[in-house]
C-alpha positions as a printed Julia matrix, in Angstrom:
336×3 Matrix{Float64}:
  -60.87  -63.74  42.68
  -63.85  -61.62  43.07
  -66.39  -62.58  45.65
  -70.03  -63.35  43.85
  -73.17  -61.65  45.2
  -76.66  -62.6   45.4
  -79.21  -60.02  46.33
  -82.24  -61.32  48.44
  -84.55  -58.25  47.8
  -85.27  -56.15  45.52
  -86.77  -53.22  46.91
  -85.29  -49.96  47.8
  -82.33  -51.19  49.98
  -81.86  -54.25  47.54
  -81.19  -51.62  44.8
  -78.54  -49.28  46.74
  -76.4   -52.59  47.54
  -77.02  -53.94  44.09
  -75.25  -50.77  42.82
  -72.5   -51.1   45.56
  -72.19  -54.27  44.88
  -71.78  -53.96  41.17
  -69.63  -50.32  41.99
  -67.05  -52.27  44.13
  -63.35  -53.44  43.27
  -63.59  -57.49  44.05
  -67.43  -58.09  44.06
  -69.69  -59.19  40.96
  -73.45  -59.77  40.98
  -74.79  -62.54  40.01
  -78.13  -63.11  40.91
  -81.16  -61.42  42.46
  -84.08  -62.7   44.27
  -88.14  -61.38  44.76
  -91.24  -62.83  44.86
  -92.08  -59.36  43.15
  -91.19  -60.55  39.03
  -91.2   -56.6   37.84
  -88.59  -55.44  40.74
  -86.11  -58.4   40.03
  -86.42  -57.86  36.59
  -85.99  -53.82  37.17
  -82.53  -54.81  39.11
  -81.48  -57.79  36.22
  -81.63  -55.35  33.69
  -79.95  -52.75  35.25
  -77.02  -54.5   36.08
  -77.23  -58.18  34.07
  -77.59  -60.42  36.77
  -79.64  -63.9   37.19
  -83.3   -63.75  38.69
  -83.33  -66.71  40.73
  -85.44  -68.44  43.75
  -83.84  -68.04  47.56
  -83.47  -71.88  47.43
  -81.68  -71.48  43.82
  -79.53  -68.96  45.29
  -78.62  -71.06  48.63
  -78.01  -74.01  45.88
  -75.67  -72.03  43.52
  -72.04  -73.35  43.55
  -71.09  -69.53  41.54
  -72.5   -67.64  45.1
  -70.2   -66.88  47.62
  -72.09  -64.3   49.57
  -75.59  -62.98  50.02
  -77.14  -59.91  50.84
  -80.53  -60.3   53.22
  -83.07  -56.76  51.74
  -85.91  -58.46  53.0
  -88.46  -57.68  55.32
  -87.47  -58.18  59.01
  -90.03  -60.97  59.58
  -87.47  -63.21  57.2
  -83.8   -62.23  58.49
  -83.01  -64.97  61.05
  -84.39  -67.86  58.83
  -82.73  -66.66  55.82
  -79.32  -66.21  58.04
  -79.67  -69.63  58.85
  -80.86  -71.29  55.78
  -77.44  -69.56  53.72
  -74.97  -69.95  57.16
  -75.63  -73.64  57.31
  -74.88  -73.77  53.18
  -71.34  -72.04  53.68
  -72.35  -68.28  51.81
  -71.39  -65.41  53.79
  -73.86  -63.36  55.01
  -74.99  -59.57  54.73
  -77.85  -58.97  56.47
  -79.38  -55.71  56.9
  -80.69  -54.75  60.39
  -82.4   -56.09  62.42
  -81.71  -59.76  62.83
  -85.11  -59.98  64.27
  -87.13  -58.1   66.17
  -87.55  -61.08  69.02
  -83.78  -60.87  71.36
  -84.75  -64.64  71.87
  -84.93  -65.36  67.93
  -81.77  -63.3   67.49
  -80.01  -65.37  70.04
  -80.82  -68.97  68.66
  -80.23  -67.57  65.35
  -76.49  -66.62  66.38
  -76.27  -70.14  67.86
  -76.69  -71.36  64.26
  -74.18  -68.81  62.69
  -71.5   -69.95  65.48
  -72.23  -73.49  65.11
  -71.77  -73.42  61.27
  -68.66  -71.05  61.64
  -70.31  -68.46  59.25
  -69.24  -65.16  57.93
  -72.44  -62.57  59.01
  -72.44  -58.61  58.94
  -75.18  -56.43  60.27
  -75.52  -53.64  58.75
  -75.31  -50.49  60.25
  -74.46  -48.2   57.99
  -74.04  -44.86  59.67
  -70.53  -46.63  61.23
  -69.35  -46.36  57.73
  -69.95  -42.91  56.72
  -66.82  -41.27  56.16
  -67.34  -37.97  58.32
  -68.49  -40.47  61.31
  -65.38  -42.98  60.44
  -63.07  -39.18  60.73
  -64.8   -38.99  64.19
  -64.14  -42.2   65.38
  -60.35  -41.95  63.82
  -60.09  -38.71  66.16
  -61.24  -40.19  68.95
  -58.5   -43.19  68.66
  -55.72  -41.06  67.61
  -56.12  -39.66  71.29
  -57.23  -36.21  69.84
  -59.93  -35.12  72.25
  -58.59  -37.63  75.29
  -60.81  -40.41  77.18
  -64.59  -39.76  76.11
  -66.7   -38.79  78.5
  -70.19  -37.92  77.48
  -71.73  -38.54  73.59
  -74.22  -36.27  72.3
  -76.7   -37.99  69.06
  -79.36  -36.2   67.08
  -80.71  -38.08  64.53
  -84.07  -36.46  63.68
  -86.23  -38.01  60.32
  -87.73  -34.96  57.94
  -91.24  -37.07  58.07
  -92.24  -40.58  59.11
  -92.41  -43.78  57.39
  -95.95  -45.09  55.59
  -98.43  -46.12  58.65
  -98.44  -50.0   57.31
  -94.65  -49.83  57.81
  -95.33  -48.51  61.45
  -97.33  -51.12  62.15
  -94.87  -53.87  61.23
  -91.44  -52.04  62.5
  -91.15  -53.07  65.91
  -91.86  -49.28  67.19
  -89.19  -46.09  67.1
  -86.59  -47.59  69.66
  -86.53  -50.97  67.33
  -86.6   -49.21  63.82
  -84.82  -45.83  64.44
  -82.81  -45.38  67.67
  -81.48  -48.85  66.64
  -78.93  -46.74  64.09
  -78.08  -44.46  67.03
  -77.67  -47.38  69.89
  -75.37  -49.0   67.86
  -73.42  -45.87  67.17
  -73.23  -45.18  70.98
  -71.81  -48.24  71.78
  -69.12  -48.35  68.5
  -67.88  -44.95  70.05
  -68.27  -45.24  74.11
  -65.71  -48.54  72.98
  -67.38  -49.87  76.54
  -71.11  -51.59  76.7
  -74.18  -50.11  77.93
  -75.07  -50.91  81.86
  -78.46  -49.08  82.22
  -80.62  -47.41  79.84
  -83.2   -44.6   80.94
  -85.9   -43.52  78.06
  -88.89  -41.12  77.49
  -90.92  -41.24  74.79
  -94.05  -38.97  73.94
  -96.47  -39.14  70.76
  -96.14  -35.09  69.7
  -96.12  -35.08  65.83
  -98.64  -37.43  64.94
 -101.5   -39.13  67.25
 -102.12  -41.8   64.33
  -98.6   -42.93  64.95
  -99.82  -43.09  68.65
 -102.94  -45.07  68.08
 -100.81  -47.93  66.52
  -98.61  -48.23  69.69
  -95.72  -46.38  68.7
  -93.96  -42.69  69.51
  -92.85  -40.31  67.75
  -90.38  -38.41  70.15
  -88.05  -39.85  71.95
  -84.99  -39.04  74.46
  -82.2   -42.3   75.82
  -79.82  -41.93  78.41
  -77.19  -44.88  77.81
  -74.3   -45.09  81.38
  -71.71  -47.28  81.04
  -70.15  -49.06  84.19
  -67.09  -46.32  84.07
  -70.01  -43.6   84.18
  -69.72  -42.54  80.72
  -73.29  -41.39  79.31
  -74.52  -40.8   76.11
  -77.85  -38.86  75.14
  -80.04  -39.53  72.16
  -82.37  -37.64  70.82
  -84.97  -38.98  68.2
  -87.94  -37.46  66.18
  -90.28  -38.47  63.29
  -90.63  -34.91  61.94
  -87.7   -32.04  61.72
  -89.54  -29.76  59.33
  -85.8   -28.05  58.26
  -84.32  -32.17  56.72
  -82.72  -34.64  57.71
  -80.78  -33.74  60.92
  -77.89  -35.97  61.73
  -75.47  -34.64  64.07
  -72.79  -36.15  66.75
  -70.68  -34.55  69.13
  -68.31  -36.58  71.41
  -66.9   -34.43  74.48
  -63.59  -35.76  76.02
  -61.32  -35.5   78.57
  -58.92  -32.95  75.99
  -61.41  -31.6   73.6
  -64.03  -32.5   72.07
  -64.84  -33.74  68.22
  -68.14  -32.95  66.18
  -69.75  -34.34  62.79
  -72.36  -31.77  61.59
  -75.19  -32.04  59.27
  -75.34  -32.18  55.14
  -76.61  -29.77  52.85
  -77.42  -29.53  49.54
  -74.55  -27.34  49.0
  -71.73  -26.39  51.3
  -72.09  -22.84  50.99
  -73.18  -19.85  52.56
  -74.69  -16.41  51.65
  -74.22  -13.45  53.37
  -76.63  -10.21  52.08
  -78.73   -7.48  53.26
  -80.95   -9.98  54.62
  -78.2   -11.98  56.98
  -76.79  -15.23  56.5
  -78.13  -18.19  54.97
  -77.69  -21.62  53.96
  -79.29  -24.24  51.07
  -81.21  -26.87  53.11
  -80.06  -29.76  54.77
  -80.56  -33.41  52.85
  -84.08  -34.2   53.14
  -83.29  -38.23  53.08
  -81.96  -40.85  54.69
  -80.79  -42.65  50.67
  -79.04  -39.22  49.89
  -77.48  -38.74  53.29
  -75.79  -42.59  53.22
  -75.12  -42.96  50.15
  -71.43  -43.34  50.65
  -71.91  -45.3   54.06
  -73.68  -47.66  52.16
  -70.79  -48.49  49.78
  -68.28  -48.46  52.0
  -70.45  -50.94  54.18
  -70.62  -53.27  51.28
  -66.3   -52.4   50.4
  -65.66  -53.8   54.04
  -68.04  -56.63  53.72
  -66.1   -57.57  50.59
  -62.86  -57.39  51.84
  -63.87  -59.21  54.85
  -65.12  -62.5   52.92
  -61.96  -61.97  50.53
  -59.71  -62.17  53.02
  -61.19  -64.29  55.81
  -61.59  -61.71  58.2
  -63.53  -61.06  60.84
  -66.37  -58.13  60.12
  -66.7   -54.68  61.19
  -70.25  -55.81  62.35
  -71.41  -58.58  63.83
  -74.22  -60.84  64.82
  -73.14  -59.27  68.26
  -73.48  -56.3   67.6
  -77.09  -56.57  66.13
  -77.79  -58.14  69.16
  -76.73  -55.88  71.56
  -78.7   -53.15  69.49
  -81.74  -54.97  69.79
  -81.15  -55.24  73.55
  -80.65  -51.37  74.28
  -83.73  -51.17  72.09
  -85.57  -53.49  74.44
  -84.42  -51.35  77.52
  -85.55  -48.27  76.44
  -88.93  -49.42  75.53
  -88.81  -51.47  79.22
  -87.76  -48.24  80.64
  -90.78  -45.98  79.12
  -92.9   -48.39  80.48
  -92.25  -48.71  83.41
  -90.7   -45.39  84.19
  -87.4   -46.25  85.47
  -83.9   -46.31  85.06
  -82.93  -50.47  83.59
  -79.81  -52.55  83.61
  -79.02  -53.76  80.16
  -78.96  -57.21  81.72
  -82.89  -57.63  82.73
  -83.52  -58.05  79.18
  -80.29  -60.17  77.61
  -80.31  -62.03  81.15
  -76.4   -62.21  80.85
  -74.53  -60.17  83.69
């Protein structure tokens, strides 16, 4: 029996998990949804699914599942609205950008016993999935301090700015999530600095542009962050993960895995210049486990939880720019 998708969403990230969905052993689409007639049509026609209203979707008896591509301002209503009609639910990240929202929103999803995934996709690319493997297996002992880069070649559209909840909400989200998924222990205190050095229009909406996290655990184990909305070289997305044995690194993409060595030195092609490109096979295996999650009645590799706690760490840093100082996790999720 193959698990039947609706798409809520048909803009960029609607399309990549429309073509997961419709690449993936066990899923079929069946409908999409936009208020936007020419982008629903663009995804019906490409892969000959139903254009149908949200409340047509959270009707249908031939949907098992739905995938939330919206914008942000919609995810918590929509993951209630389909939780309390039985469909499992993708939902891309972040829940909401209010911890209170998300919080009464997972109240919903545990009261109706739903299925819901976050997605974070960079947990699912397969050289950061290798990492993680080597880091269970034992291979570089207990972890003891995690090193992220995750730089952006440019930054997003202004009007997207505006509405994204700032860098530590939007961007560092990705790499707070990461940090706890590997640390395998939660966050205690978060200390952030943040700086506006590529772009003062990016400033003047209330936002940064540069930005470095310190995450501590309660064992001591730290992990540093390191964000920017402009690496003029690509797309620079780099871990490294030093243990008590060894240590374990995931380096960069390039447009070819080759080097040249002449008169003039060495060189290499260019690194990936974005983000789609990069992913591209996170984002189908996110969708793969999502699948085989509702198939089998499983829990998810990502949970409401875990957008949560994402959001929080997010909330800390920005707390900690502020007000210059070191915070406990707990002064914004008021849980100890």
């Amino acid at each position: 029996m193959k698990v039947r998708f609706a798409i809520l969403g048909a803009g960029r990230i609607g399309q990549v998990h429309a073509k997961a969905v419709t690449s993936t052993p066990g899923a079929t689409l069946v409908a999409i949804a936009d208020p936007l007639a020419d982008a629903a049509q663009q995804v019906a026609d490409a892969y000959g699914c139903d254009i149908r209203s949200i409340d047509a979707i959270a009707a249908s008896d031939d949907v098992d599942a739905v995938a939330i591509c919206t914008p942000t301002n919609t995810h918590a209503d929509l993951i209630e609205q389909f939780a309390k009609v039985g469909k499992a639910v993708f939902c891309e990240k972040p829940i909401d950008l209010s911890l209170e929202r998300v919080l009464n929103c997972l109240k919903t999803v545990e009261a109706e016993d739903a299925t819901l995934m976050v997605g974070f996709n960079r947990r699912f690319d397969p050289d950061f999935m290798a990492l993680k493997s080597a880091i269970d297996e034992g291979r570089i002992g207990d972890v003891e301090m995690i090193t992220v880069t995750s730089r952006d070649p440019g930054p997003p559209p202004y009007e997207y700015i505006k509405v994204s909840g700032g860098i530590f909400r939007d961007m560092t989200i990705h790499d707070f999530d990461v940090a706890r998924w590997l640390l395998d222990e939660e966050v205690e205190t978060v200390q952030a600095a943040a700086s506006v050095l590529t772009d003062k229009k990016i400033g003047e909406l209330g936002d940064f542009d540069s930005v470095n996290v310190i995450l501590t655990t309660a064992s001591g184990k730290q992990c540093t962050i390191t964000n920017t909305r402009r690496a003029t070289y690509g797309y620079d997305q780099r871990i490294e993960v030093l243990g008590s044995k060894g240590s374990v690194s995931a380096e960069n993409h390039r447009e070819a895995n080759i080097e040249i060595a002449d008169s003039t030195g060495y060189t290499r092609p260019p690194l990936l210049n974005f983000f789609m490109s990069r992913y591209v096979n996170a984002y189908a295996n996110e969708i793969e486990s999502f699948v085989g999650a509702v198939a089998d009645n499983a829990p998810t590799p990502t949970t409401g939880h875990d957008g949560m706690m994402a959001l929080a760490l997010a909330d800390a840093a920005l707390k900690s720019v502020e007000e210059g100082r070191v915070v406990h996790v707990s002064e914004v999720t008021g849980q100890t």
